[in-house]
C-alpha positions as CSV (number, residue, x, y, z in Angstrom):
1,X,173.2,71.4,141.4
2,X,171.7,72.6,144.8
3,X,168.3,70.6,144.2
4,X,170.2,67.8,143.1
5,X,172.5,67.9,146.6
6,X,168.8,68.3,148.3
7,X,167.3,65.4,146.3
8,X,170.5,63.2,147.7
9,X,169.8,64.6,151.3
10,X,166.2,63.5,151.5
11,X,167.1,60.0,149.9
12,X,170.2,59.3,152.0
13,X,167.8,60.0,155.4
14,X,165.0,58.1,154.6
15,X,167.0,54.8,153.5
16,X,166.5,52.0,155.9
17,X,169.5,50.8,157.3
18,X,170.6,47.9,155.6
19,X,169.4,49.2,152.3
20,X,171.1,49.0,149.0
21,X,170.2,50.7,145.8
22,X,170.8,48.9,142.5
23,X,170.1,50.7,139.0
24,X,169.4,48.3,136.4
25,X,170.3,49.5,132.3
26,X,169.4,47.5,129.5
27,X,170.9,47.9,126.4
28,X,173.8,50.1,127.6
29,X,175.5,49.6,124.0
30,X,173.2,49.9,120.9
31,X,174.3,49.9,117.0
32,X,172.5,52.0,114.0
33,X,173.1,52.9,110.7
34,X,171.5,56.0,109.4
35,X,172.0,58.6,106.4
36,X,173.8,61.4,106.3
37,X,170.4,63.3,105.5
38,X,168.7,61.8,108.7
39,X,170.9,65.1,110.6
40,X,170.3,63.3,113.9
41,X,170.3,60.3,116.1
42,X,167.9,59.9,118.8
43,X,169.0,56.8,121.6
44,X,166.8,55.6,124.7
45,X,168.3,53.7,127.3
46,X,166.1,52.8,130.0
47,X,167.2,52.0,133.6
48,X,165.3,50.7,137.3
49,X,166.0,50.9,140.6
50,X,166.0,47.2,141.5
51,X,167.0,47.6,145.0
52,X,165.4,48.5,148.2
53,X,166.8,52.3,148.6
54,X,166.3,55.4,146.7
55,X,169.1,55.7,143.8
56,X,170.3,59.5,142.7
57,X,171.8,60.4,139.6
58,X,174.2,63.1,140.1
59,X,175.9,63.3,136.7
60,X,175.6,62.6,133.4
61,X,177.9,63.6,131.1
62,X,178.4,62.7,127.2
63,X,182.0,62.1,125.3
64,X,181.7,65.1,122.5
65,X,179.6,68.6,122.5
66,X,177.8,66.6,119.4
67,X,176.0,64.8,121.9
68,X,173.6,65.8,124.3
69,X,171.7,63.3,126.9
70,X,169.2,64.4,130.2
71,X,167.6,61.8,131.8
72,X,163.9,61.5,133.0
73,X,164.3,61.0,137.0
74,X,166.9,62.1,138.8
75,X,165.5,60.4,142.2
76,X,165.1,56.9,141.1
77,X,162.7,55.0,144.2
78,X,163.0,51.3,144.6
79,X,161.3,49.2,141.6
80,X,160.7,52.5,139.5
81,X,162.1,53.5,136.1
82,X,163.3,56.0,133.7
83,X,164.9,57.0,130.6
84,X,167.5,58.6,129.4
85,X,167.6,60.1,126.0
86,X,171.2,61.4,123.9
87,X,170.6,63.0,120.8
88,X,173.4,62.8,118.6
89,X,174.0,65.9,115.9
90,X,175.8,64.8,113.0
91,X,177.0,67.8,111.3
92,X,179.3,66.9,108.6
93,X,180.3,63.6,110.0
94,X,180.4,60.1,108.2
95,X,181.1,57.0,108.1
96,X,181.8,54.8,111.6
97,X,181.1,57.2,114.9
98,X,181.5,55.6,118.2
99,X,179.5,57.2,121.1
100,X,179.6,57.3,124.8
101,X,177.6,58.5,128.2
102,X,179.1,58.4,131.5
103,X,176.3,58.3,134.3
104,X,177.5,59.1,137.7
105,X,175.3,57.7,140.7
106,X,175.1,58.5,144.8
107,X,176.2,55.0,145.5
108,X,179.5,55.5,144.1
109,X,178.9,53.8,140.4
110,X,179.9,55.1,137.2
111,X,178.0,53.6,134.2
112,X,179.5,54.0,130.9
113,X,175.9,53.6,128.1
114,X,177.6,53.5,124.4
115,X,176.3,53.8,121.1
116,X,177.6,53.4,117.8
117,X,176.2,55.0,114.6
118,X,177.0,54.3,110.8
119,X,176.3,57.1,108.9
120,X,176.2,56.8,104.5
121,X,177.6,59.4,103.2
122,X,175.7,61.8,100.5
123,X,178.4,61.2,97.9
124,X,180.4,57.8,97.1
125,X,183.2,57.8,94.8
126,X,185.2,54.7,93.1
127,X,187.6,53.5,93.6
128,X,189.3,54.7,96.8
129,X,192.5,54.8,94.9
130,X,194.6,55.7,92.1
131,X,197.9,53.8,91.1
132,X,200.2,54.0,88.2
133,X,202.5,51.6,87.3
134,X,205.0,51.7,84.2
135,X,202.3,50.1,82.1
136,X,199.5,51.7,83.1
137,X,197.5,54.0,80.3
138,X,198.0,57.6,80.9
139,X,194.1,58.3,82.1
140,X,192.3,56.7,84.6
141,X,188.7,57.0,85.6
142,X,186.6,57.7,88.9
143,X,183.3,57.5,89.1
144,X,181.2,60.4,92.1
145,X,177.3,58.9,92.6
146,X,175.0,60.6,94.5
147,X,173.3,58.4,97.5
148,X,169.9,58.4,99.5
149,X,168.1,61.1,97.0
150,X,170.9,63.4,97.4
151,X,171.4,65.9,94.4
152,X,174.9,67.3,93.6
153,X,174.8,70.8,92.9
154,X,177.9,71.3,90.9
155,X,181.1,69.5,91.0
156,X,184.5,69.9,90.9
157,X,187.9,67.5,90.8
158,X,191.1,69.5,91.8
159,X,194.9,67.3,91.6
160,X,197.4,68.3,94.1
161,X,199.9,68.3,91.5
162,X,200.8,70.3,88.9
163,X,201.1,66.3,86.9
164,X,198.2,65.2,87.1
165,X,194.9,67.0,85.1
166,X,191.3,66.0,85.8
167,X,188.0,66.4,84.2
168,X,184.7,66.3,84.8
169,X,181.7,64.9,82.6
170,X,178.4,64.5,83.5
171,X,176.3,61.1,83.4
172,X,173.4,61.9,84.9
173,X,173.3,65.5,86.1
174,X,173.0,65.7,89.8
175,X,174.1,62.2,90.5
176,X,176.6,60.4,88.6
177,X,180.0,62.3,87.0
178,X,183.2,60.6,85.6
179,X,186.3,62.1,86.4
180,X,189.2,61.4,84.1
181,X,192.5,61.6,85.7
182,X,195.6,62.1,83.6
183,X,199.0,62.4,84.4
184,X,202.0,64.3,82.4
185,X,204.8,63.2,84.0
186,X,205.8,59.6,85.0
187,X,207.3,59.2,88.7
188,X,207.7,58.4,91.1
189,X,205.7,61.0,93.0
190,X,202.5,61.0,95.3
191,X,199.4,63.5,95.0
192,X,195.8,63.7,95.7
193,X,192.8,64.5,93.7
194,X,189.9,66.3,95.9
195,X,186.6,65.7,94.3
196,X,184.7,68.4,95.6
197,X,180.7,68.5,95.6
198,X,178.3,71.0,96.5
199,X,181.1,74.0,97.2
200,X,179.7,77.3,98.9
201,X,176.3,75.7,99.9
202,X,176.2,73.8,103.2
203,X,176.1,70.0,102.0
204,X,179.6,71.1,100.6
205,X,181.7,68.1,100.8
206,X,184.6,67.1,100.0
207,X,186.3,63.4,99.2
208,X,190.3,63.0,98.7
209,X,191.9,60.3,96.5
210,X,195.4,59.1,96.9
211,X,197.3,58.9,93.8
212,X,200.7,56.9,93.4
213,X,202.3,57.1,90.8
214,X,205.7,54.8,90.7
């Protein structure tokens, strides 16, 4: 912080009077999609001083500890450039993650850079739901594939309710089960059925099911 207070010192004395700094971003707000395996996002989002004083970047600070960003000047000089660069750790997350880096500058702006990052999951399972009505057969069927090379380990589907059963059979080992879901009671009552994959190693995962039954 102390060379950063220096660096703002130096600039602010040898501006010109009259002089205004302008920092320049292009694509502040960039889109991806990316696999679960990938682990990482890297984003670059390159900025220049445009106007005719020295600009200093006195914060930068990203939305979630997933996220970290450090840019490549800190004393930006008139008609010079530099990057920044967020990394973006994924961990166990999926699907639709929104993104953002708020930059804080001497001359009083705040620029917010976004990203936004759609990440396949290892594991799909279909469909998203189970519903039974009066006239619906007693079983029903969901089907767990394995996506982007992944390899399930072992498998297992779990009901929330004591009235509902599930069981597993394999298609293709390490990529495609069927899980038959029965119930033994009509309703009306709601549950879930957690289809586990990969349980004590660390692509455990885990997707839940609703199940009506009216």
């Amino acid at each position: 912080m102390g060379t950063v207070r220096a660096m703002l010192l130096s600039a602010t004395l040898l501006a010109p009077l009259g002089a205004h700094a302008a920092l320049e971003w292009e694509n502040d707000y960039q889109e991806f999609e990316r696999k679960a395996s990938d682990g990482s996002l890297e984003v670059r989002y390159v900025y220049r001083n445009t106007g005719n004083a020295p600009v200093v970047i006195k914060n930068v600070e990203a939305s979630c500890n997933c996220t970290t960003a450090e840019v490549t000047r800190l004393v930006v000089n008139p008609g010079e450039s530099g990057e920044l660069r967020a990394v973006f750790a994924f961990g166990k997350r999926v699907g639709l993650q929104r993104k953002a880096i708020v930059v804080e500058t001497d001359d009083g702006q705040v620029k917010e850079l976004r990203f936004q990052v759609k990440i396949a999951d290892r594991v799909k399972v279909e469909p998203a739901s189970l519903v039974w009505k009066k006239e619906s057969p007693e079983a029903q069927t969901v089907m767990v594939y394995a996506q982007d090379g992944y390899v399930i380990p072992q498998i297992r589907a779990v009901p929330t309710d004591p009235r509902l059963t599930a069981t597993v059979k394999t298609v293709k080992p390490g990529e495609v089960y069927e899980v038959t879901v029965s119930r033994k009671a009509v309703g009306p009552f709601a549950a879930k059925l957690r289809v586990e994959t990969g349980h004590g190693t660390p692509q455990a995962g885990v997707k839940t099911i609703p199940v009506t039954v009216e």
